[in-house]
N, C-alpha and C positions, 0 to 999 in steps of 0.2 A: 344477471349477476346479483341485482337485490335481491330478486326472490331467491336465491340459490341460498345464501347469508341467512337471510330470514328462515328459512327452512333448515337449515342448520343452528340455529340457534334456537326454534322450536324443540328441536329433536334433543339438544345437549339438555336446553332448560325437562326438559321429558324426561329423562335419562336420571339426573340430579334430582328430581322430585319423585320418582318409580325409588329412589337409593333411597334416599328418607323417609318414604311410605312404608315400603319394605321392613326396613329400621326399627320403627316405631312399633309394625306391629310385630315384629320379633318380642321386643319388648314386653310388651302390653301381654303376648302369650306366656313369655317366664313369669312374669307377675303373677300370674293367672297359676301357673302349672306349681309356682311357688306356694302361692296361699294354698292350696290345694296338699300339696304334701306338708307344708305344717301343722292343715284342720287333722291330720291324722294322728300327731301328738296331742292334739286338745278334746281330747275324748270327755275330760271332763268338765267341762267348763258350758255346767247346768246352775245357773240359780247363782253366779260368784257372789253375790254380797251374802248370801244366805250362807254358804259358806264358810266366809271370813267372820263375820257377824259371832256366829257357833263357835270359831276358834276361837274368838278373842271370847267368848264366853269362858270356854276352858281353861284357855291360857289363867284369866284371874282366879278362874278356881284351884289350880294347880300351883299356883305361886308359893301358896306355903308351904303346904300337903305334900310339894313333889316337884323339888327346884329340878331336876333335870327332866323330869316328863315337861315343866313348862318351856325350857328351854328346846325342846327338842318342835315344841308346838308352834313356836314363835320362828323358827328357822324352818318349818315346812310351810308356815303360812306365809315366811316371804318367797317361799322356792313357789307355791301356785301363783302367788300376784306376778311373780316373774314371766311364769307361764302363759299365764291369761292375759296379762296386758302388754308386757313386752314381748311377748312369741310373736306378736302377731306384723309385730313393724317391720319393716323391710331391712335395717337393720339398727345397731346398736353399741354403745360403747364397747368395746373389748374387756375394761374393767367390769363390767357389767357380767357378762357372762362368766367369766374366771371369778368372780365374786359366788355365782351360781352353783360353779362346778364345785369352791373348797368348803360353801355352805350344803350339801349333798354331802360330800364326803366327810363333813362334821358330826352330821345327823349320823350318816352310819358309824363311824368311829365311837358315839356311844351307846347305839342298837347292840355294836360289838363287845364294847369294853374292852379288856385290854388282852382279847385273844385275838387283834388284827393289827395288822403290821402294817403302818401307810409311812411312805414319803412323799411326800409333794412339796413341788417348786414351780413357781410362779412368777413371771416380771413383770417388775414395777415400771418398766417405760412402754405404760401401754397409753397414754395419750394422744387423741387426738384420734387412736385408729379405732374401726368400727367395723364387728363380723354379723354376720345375718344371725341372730338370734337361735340358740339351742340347737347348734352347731356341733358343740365340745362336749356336752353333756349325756348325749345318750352313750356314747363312749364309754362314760365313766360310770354310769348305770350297767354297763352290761357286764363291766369286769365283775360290780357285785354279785350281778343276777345269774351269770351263766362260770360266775370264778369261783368268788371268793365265801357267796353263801353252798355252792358244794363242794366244799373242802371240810374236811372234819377237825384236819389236825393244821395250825399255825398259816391263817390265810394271811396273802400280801398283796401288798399295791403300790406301785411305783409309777408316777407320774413326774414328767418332766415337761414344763412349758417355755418356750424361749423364744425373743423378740429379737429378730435384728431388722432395721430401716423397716420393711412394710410386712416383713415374711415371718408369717408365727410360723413356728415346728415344736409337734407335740410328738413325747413318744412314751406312750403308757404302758405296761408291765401289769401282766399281775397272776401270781400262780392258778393253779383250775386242777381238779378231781384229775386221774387218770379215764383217757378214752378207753371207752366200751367197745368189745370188738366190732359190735354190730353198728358201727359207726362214728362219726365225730360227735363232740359237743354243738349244739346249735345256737349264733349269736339270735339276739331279736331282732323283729320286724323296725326296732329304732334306728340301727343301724343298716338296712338297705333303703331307709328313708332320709339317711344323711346321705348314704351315696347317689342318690338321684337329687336333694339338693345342690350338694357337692357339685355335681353335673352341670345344671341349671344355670345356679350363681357363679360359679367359678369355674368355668370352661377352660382349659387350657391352661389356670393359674394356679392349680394343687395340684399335688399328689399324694395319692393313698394308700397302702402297703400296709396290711394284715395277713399276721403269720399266727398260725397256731402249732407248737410245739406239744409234746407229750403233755408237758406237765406247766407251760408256759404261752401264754396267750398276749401277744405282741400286737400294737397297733404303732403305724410312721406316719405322720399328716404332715404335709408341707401345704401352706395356704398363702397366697398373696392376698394381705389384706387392703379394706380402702381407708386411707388418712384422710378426713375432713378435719381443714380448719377452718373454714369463715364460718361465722353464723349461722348461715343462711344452708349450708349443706348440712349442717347439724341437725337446723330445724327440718329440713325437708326429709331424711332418713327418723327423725323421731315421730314427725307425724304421717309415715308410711307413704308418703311421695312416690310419685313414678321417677323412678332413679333409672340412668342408662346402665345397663350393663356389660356393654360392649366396648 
């Protein structure tokens, strides 16, 4: 009878520890398979202080000579340090990144002048919650890059972002050239590298839904994000901690 007990309780504690081994290294591969689709947005990120160093060279020369060129230099050099040192954490304030996304669409707003039509909206109860970094932003890169720069005549952008308890929903807008018979318009490699983050970090807790109309290029993102409040989870996501994912 003891040994029977004994053997059974080998076999349960077996079972329980095979679960959390398991676990861990699930883990330990999204970590892994995450940095890895990140390093693919940080193509440039040769030399950063040499970099910044240069900009802020420019920036003082340009303060007089050419208040919006300097401004436009000071709002790209926070958008790389964003890049370079916050890309890389596991994740990040929500403010943080929606700060990214309407510094992006600032810069382009004066590239454009006043032949682009933007709205955007943004909420302010983003406290406390935290999304993996450069998540929302190739997004809004690509309305530019495959929309609103071929468009000849009265380019738009319509971006909507909203918080309720842990669930952001974003839903961007933004006009685009007419398709070519010989085919559609092609998004970038940014965006089938959100959707395998997507994947990754949030299994089973977003959804994605892109529509490309004629003349209207639609993105739906529904995301559960994670609330950190204590300390100690703040610090553990800022200094790129092995965070569970499951």
């Amino acid at each position: 009878m003891g040994g029977s007990l004994t053997a059974a309780a080998f076999a349960g504690g077996f079972k329980i520890y095979k679960h959390y081994y398991v676990k861990h290294m699930r883990n330990r591969q999204l970590m892994k398979e995450n940095m890895e689709a990140q390093l693919q947005l940080l193509k440039a990120q040769v030399h950063p202080h040499f970099l910044f160093n240069t900009l802020n060279n420019i920036y003082s020369q340009t303060q007089l000579e050419s208040p919006k060129g300097s401004k436009m230099i000071m709002g790209l050099s926070e958008m790389l340090r964003y890049i370079l040192y916050e890309g890389q954490k596991q994740f990040v304030p929500l403010k943080q990144e929606l700060m990214m996304v309407t510094e992006y669409i600032s810069l382009e707003k004066i590239r454009y002048g006043n032949k682009l039509d933007v709205y955007v909206m943004t909420p302010g109860n983003a406290d406390d919650l935290y999304i993996a970094p450069l998540l929302l932003l190739p997004f809004v890169e690509n309305c530019f890059k495959h929309g609103a720069s071929n468009m000849l005549q009265n380019p738009w952008i319509n971006l909507t972002i909203e918080v309720k308890s842990t669930t952001l929903t974003m839903k961007l807008m933004n006009g685009k050239a007419l398709m070519k018979e010989n085919g559609k318009n092609k998004t970038g490699i940014g965006i089938s590298n959100v959707r395998q983050r997507l994947e990754l970090l949030y299994k089973d807790k977003y959804d994605l839904q892109i529509r490309e109309d004629e003349e209207v290029f639609v993105v739906d993102l529904k995301v559960d994000l994670k609330r950190m409040e204590s300390m100690k989870e703040k610090e553990a996501a800022s200094a790129g901690n092995e965070i569970s994912y499951a």
